[in-house]
LOVEXGU-116084 format. One record per residue (C-alpha): residue in three letters; x, y negated, z. Coordinates in steps of 0.1 Angstrom, whole numbers, plus 5000, padded with zeros to 4 digits. Last residue first. Example, Ala and Ser with C-alpha at 12.3 -4.5 7.8 and 13.67 -1.06 7.14 Angstrom:
2
SER513750115071/ALA512350455078/
***
This chain:
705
UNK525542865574/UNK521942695586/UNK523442395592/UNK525842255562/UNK524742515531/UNK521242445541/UNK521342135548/UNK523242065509/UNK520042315497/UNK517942125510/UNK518741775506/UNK518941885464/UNK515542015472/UNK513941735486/UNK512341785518/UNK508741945519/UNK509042305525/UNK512942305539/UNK512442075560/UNK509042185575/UNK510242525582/UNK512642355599/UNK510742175621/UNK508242465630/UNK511642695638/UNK512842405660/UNK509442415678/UNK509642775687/UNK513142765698/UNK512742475718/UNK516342485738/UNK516542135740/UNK519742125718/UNK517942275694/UNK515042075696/UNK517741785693/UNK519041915662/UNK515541975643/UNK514341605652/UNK517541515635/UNK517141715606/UNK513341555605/UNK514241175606/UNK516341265576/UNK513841415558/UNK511141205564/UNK507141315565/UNK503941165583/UNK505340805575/UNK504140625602/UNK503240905630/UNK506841035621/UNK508740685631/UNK506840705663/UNK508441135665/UNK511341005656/UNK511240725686/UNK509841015709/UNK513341235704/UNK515840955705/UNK514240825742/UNK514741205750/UNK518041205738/UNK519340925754/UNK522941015753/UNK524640705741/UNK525640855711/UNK521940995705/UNK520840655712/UNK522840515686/UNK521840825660/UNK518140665669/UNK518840325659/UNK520340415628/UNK517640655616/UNK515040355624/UNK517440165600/UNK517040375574/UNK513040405584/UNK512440015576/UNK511940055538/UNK509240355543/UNK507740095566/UNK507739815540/UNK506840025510/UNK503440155537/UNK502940515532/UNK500640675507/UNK498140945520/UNK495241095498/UNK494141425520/UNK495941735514/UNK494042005534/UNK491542145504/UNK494642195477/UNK496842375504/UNK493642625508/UNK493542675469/UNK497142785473/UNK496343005502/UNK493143175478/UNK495443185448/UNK498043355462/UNK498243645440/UNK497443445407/UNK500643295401/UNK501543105374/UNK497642935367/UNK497442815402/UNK500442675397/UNK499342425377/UNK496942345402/UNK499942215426/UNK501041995402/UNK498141835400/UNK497441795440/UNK501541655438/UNK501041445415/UNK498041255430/UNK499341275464/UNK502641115457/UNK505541085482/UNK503941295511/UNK503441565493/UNK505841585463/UNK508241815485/UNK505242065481/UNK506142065443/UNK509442175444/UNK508942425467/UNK505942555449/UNK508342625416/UNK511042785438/UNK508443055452/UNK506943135420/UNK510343185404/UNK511143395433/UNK508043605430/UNK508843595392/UNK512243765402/UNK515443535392/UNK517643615368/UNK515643385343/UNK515943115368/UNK518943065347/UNK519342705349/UNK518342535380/UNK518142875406/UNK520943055391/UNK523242735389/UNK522942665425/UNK523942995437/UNK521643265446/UNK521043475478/UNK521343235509/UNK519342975485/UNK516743265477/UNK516343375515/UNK515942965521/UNK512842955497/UNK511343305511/UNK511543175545/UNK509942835534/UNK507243045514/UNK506243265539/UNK506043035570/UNK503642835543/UNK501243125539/UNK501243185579/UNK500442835586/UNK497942855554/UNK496143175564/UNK496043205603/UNK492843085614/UNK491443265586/UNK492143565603/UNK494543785575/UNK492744085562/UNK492944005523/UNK495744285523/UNK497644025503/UNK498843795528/UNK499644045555/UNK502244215533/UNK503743885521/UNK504343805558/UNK505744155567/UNK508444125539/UNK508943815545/UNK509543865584/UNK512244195571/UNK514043985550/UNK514543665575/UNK515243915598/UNK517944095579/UNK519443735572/UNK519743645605/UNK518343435635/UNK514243465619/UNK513543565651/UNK511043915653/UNK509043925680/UNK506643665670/UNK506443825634/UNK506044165651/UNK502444005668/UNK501143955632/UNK502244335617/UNK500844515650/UNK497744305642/UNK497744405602/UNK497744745617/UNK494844795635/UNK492544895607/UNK494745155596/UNK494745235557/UNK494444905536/UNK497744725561/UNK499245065560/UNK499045065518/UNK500544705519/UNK503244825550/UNK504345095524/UNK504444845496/UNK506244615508/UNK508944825522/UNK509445015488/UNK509744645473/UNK512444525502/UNK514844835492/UNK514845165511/UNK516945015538/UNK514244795551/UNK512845145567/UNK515645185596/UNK515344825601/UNK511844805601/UNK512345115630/UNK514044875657/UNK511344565650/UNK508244785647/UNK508944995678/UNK506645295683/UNK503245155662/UNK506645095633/UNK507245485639/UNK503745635639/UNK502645395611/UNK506145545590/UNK504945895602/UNK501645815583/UNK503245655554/UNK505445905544/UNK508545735537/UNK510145995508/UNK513746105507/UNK512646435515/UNK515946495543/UNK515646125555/UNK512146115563/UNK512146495580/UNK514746365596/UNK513346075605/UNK510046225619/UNK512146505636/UNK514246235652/UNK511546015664/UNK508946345676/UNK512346445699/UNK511946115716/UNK508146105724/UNK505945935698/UNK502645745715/UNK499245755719/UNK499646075739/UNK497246295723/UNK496946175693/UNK501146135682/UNK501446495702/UNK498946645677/UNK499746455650/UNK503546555657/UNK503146945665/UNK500646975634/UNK502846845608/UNK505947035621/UNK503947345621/UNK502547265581/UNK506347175575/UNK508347505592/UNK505247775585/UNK502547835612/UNK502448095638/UNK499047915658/UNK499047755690/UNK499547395676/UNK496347455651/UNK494147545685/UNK495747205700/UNK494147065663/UNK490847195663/UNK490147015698/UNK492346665686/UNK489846655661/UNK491246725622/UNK490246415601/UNK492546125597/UNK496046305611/UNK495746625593/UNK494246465562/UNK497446245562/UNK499546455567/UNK498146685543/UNK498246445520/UNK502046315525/UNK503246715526/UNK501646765490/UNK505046655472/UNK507546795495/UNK506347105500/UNK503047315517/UNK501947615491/UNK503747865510/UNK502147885544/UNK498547775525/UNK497148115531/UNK498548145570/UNK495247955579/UNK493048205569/UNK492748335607/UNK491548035617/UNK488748005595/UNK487047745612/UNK484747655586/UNK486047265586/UNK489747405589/UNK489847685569/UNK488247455539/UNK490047125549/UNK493247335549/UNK492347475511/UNK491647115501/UNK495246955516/UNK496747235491/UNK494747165464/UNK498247005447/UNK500247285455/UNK497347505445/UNK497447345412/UNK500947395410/UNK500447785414/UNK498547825386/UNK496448125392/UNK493848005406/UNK491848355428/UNK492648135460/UNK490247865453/UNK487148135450/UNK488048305482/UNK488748005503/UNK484947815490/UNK483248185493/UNK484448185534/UNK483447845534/UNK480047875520/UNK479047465537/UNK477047375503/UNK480247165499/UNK482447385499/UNK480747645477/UNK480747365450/UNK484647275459/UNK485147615451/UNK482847665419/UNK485247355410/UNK488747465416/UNK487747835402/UNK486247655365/UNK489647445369/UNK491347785371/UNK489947895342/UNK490547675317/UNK492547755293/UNK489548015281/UNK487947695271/UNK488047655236/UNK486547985217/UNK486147895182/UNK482847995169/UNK482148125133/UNK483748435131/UNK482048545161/UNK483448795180/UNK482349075203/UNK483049075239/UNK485049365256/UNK488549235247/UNK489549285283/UNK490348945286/UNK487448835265/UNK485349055288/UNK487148855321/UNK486348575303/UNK482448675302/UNK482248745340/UNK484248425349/UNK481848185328/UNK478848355343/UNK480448295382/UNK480747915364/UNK476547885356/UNK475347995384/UNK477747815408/UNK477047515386/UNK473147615392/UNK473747575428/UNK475247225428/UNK473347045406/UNK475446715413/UNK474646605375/UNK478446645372/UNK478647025382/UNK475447105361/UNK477046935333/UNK480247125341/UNK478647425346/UNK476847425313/UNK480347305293/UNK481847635306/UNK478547825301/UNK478447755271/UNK481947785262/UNK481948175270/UNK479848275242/UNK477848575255/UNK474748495254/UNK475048365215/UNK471848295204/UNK469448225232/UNK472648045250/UNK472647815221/UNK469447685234/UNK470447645269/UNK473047465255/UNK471347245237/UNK468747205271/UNK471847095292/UNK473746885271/UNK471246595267/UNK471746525303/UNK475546565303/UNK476646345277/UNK479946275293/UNK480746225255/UNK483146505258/UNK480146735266/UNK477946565239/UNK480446705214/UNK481447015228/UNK477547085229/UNK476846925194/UNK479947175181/UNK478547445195/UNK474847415180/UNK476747395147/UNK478547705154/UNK475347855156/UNK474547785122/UNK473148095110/UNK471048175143/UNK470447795143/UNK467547865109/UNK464947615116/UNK467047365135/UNK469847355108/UNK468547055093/UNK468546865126/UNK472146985137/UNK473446855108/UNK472146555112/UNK472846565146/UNK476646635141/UNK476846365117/UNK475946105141/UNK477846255173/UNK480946285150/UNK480745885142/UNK480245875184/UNK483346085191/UNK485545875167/UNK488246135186/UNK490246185156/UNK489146565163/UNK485746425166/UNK485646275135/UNK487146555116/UNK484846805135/UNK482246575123/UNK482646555090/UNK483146905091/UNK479346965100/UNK478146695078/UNK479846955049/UNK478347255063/UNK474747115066/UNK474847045035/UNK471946795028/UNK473646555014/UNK475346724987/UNK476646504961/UNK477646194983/UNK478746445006/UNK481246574984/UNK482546234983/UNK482446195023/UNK484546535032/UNK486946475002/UNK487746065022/UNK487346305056/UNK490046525049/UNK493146305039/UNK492746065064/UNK491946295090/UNK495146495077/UNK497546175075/UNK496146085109/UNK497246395126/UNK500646425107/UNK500946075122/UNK500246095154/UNK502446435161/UNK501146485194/UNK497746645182/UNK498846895173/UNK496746965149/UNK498747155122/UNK500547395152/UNK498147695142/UNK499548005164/UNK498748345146/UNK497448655166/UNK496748975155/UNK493749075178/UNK491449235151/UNK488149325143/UNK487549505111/UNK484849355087/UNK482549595064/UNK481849425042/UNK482549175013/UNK483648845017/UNK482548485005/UNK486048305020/UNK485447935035/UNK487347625028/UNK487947385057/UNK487847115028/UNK486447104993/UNK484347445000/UNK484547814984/UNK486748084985/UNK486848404970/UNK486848734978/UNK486849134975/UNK488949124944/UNK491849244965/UNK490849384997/UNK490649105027/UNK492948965055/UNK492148625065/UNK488748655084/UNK489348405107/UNK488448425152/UNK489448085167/UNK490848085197/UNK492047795212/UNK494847775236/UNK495647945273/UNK497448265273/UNK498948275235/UNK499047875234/UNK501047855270/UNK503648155253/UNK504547935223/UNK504447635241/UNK502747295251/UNK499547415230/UNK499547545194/UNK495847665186/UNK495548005187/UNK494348165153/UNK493148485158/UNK492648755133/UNK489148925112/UNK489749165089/UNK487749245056/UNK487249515032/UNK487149795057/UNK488250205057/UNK491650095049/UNK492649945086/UNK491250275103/UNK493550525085/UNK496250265101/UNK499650135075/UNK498049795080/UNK497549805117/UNK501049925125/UNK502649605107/UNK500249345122/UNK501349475157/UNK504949455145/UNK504549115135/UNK501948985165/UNK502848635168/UNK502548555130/UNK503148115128/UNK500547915113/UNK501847555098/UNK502147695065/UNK498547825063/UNK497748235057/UNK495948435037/UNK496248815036/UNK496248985007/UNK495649355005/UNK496149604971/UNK498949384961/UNK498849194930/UNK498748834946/UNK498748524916/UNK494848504915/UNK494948444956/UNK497048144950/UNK494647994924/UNK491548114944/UNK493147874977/UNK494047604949/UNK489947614942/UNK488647614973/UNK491047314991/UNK489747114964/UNK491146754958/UNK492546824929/UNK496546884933/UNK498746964905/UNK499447334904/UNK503447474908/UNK503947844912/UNK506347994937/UNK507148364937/UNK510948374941/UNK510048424985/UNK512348345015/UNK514948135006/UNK512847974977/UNK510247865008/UNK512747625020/UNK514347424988/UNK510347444978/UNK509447245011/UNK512147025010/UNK509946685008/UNK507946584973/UNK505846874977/UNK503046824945/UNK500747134949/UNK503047394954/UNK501547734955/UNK503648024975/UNK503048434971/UNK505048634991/UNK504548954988/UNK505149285016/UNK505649655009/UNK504649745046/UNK506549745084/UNK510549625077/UNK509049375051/UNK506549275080/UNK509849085086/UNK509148825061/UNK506048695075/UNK507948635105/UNK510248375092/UNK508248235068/UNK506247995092/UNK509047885112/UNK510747815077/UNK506947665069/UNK507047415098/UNK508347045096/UNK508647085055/UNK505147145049/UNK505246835023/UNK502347045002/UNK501347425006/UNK499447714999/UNK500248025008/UNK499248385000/UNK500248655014/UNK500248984994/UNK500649325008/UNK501049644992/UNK500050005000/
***
């Protein structure tokens, strides 16, 4: 016996050596053909195929898929011929190779095989991608095809069934552009046949496959009910039209509509696994929990038959959803969970085979056990606890699981992380407070995983915020922001531990200065600050912030290459030099100020609050002229010693002219000479927010060195 195979192909450079390869070992199995027709390759295609095959003919394209398949076919003289695309790759070679020489292979006209969508890999397609069952192996003169596009063989029987397996890589759908060249290409000879034939229900039914599989899902909802609605008297012949409307309407989120279709298709095809897939998940969605256990405990018993190779085939349907099994056990799960079936819940979730899914579910399983008190289950989840998964279990651990359930957890033999977890919630909870050994397990835990877990971070900063924001500063100042940001939206008493920090904390070096704008910017954008405490705290930010970017950057940095500043730091340096403009122009400065309500859009509510305050104030030309020699006087009575008289004559001078920078650096001096720590800090804050910035920097560099 021989066998032909017969190809035809155009620019199939990417896959037909992949392609070949296979089909030329059946060599070693059967007297084996290979028949190739060019339509107009302009790529390396021929240079390719001529290493494996000297039959290749040459036909100019003409639009018909149908008649360049016949062409091929008319050139194959052995007794079978098998058709096959050149982006299909033979799994099965030697399996391929037995069947043909089989008493039992000869005694049929036609063979069905699978082609398995490509998906991820090789070996992830053959367990996981679509099937769709083809008949591509027929008797010679026992067929021909017919159709523009998506041609289809008119066979003779009887058909064998088959589980020779190709893997189709054409739709991948990661290579764009091979995708959009084929939609492209498919739907312009989909829509001129149309034109002749509007009524075939075939031809609107691969308009919207094409459609659909360029994810124009409501183009291929249009032509999939038309052709759904001429197929309505006869959907035993067109059930794969039925299945298409369901995948359609299920991808559309369509879940309403979905149900009766599939209901209907059910009547058809009981058996078809992707209705009660898509059934489930409607059900699932819709919050009908019972008939999604219904409907997925039927989706199990028929992939189990597919498994086994029990069910029957349909050349017409594709199955889709065998990949996704595990998400079918995930959800009948959580269904079983939440209709309080515990014991059902743990059994269904620990029948998924994918291990990283478990991982991830792990927090799920331990609600299960937990919330059913299934105690003994609890050594299920010993291996599925790690690195990744240990933040939400932690944090489930902590937020849910009474103190009662959890000093029976403490007794239990647990693994190393899910033990540790439960020894230091449960101590955390019960004493409202970390012991000494709980610090160094949290930080080495920390410290070993790399990763700040949030909860432990809350147990540490509740412990000693201004010894452990050291310890956590040194993960970089963004990686600190955002773990108090996601405390600050997590525990409801923590934006208080963050405000009574800031009074412990001095601003007396650099790392303070850091680790107070750190906490400030954290309590201005979790939204919970008192209002009371908005614009002083809002303007403690941005002086800090201003004199951590002078300590930081040099001169020429911040005036001509702001560029290599961050656009937080641009932001700050911009208000800077617009709040100096407050009590020299009020005009200017409220306009300038609105500008930068269109920079920065994270502060807008403390910017808007700066815009509300400012009231119109211009001081008096001839007291602004006298304050020189106000300065005077009072550096006299500083060098006599009179530092009290000094200190009310700047505060006089202040009351005139609300603002003066050199009458403010020496109000700063002699509240540091008095000892008024929380005064000076006010003053300063004020000099650096509203003095001039060329004054600033030059005090900065001076004093604050």
């Amino acid at each position: 016996m021989k066998l032909s195979i017969a190809m035809i192909v155009r620019n199939e450079e990417k896959y037909i050596e992949n392609t070949l390869k296979p089909l030329r070992q059946l060599e070693n199995y059967i007297d084996t053909e290979i028949i190739i027709v060019d339509t107009g390759s302009t790529d390396k295609t021929v240079e390719i195929a001529k290493k494996y095959t000297d039959k290749i003919y040459f036909h100019q394209w003409n639009d018909n898929f149908g008649d360049m398949r016949n062409k091929s076919i008319n050139y194959c003289t052995g007794d079978w011929i098998m058709v096959v695309d050149a982006d299909e790759v033979l799994y099965d070679v030697e399996e391929l190779g037995d069947l043909l020489k089989s008493k039992r292979f000869i005694q049929h006209n036609s063979a069905l095989i699978k082609i398995i969508n490509f998906n991820k890999s090789i070996e992830n397609s053959i367990k996981n991608g679509y099937i769709s069952p083809l008949l591509r192996l027929f008797k010679k003169d026992t067929v021909k095809y017919e159709g523009v596009v998506h041609e289809q063989p008119q066979i003779k029987h009887p058909i064998i069934d088959t589980n020779i397996r190709f893997v189709h890589y054409g739709y991948n759908s990661s290579d764009y552009e091979l995708m959009e060249y084929k939609f492209q290409r498919n739907i312009k000879l989909l829509l001129e046949e149309l034109k002749t034939e509007p009524d075939n229900i075939y031809i609107n039914f691969q308009i919207a496959v094409s459609y659909d599989m360029h994810n124009d899902l409501n183009e291929a909802l249009k032509y999939i009910e038309i052709s759904y609605n001429k197929a309505k008297g006869q959907l035993d012949n067109f059930i794969y039209v039925l299945d298409k409307y369901c995948f359609i309407l299920y991808k559309l989120k369509e879940y309403s509509s979905l149900i009766p279709k599939i209901k209907q298709g059910i009547k058809y095809r009981k058996d078809f696994l992707d209705f009660y897939f898509y059934l489930g998940e409607a059900y699932y969605n819709l919050g009908k929990k019972d008939d999604a256990i219904k409907a997925y405990k039927k989706y199990l018993y028929y992939f189990n038959k597919l498994k086994e190779n029990l069910l029957t085939p349909c050349t017409t349907l594709s199955i889709l959803t065998r990949g996704h099994k595990d998400n079918v056990l995930y959800n009948l799960a959580l269904c079983y969970y939440k209709n309080k079936c515990y014991q059902n819940a743990l059994a269904t979730i620990m029948k998924v085979e994918n291990k990283d899914l478990l991982k991830d579910k792990t927090f799920f399983i331990l609600k299960i056990i937990v919330e059913g008190k299934l105690w003994n289950e609890i050594g299920k989840i010993d291996d599925f606890v790690d690195k990744l998964n240990y933040e939400t279990i932690l944090t489930y651990i902590h937020k849910e699981v009474s103190l009662k359930d959890l000093e029976i957890l403490s007794k239990m033999d647990l693994n190393k992380e899910l033990r540790e977890i439960i020894f230091l919630v449960y101590s955390f909870r019960k004493n409202g407070k970390l012991e000494p050994d709980s610090i160094i397990i949290i930080k080495d835990r920390i410290l070993q995983s790399k990763i700040p877990y949030f909860t432990y971070v809350y147990y540490l900063l509740k412990h000693d915020i201004i010894e452990e924001s050291r310890f956590f500063v040194s993960y970089g100042k963004s990686k600190f922001e955002n773990i108090l940001l996601s405390l600050c939206r997590e525990y409801f008493d923590f934006n208080g531990i963050l405000l009574e920090a800031l009074k412990k904390i001095k601003p007396d070096n650099f790392t303070n200065v850091i680790i107070r704008i750190i906490m400030q910017k954290t309590l201005l954008l979790s939204g919970k600050l008192p209002l009371d405490k908005r614009k002083e705290l809002f303007l403690t930010y941005i002086a800090e912030s201003y004199y951590s970017i002078l300590k930081t950057y040099n001169k020429h940095v911040i005036e001509d290459n702001d560029w290599m500043l961050s656009s937080e730091e641009r932001f700050i340096v911009k208000l800077k030099g617009t709040l100096q403009k407050k009590y020299e122009n009020s005009i200017e400065y409220i306009k300038s100020i609105k500008e930068i309500l269109q920079i920065e859009k994270s502060y807008v509510n403390y910017i808007k609050l700066l815009i509300e305050e400012q009231k119109q104030y211009t001081a008096n030309d001839e007291i602004r002229a006298f304050i020189p020699e106000l300065v005077n006087s009072i550096q006299g009575l500083i060098n006599s010693e009179k530092y009290q008289e000094a200190y009310n004559t700047i505060n006089e001078g202040l009351d005139l002219v609300k603002f003066d920078f050199d009458l403010m650096v020496i109000k700063y001096s002699l509240l540091l000479k008095f000892n008024y720590e929380e005064e000076s800090m006010c003053c300063l804050q004020d000099i650096i927010l509203y003095g001039q910035e060329k004054k600033v920097k030059k005090f900065v560099k001076e004093f604050l060195n």
